[in-house]
C-alpha positions in Angstrom: -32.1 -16.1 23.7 -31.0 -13.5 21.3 -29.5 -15.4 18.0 -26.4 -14.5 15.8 -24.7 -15.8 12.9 -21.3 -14.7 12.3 -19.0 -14.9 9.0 -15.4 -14.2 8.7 -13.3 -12.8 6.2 -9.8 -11.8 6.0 -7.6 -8.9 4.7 -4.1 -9.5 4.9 -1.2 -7.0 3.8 2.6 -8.6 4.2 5.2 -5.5 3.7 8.5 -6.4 2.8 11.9 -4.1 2.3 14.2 -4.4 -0.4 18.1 -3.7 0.1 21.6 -3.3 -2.6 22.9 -6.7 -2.9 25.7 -5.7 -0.3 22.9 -5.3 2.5 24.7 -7.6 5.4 21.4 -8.5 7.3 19.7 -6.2 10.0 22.1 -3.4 9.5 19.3 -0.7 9.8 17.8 -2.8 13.2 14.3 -3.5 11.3 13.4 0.4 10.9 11.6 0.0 7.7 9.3 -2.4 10.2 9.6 0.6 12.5 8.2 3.5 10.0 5.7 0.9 9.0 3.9 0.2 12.3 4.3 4.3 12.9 3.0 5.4 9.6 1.3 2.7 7.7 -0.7 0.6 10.3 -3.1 3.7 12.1 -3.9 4.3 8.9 -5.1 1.5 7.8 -7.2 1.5 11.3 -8.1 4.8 10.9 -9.1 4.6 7.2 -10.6 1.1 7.9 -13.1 1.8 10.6 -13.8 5.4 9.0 -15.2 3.9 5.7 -17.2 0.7 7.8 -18.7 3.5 9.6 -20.1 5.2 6.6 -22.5 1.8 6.1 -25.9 2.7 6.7 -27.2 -0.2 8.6 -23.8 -1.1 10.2 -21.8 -1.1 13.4 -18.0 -1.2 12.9 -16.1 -1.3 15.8 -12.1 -2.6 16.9 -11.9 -5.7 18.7 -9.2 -8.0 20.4 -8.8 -11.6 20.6 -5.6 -10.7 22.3 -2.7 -10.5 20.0 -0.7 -7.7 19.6 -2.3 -4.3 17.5 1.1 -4.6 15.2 0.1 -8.0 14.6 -3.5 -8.2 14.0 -6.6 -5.6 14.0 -10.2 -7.5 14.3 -12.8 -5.4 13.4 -16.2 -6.4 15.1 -19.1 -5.7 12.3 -22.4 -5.7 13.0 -26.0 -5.3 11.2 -28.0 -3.5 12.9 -31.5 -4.9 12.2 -34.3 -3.4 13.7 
């Protein structure tokens, strides 16, 4: 049987909006959340995996533990020991 130890560590990012005090709640229906899951998040995946991949002696790859990509991403890295 094959053995693996794992660690874990997190990145997290929180993005927040700011409006003019006479902002009335939800006015723009959450587009700044919008733009950000269009234009910020695939490049933080794209940028992400592109720079694990450059490890010599790595294997980056996405993963899921089944929550939603806006949510989350899981990135799956692995040594590569020969």
């Amino acid at each position: 049987m094959e053995h693996i130890e794992e660690t874990t560590w997190v990145l997290r990012i929180e993005a927040s909006a700011r409006f003019a005090e006479d902002y009335d709640g939800e006015d723009d229906g959450y587009a700044w959340r919008e733009r950000f899951r269009d234009e910020v998040l695939p490049r933080l995946v794209r940028a992400t995996l592109r720079e694990l991949g450059t490890l010599p002696g790595w294997r980056a790859r996405p993963a899921s533990r089944g929550l939603p990509a806006d949510d989350e991403l899981l990135v799956k890295l692995e040594r590569v020991v020969d």
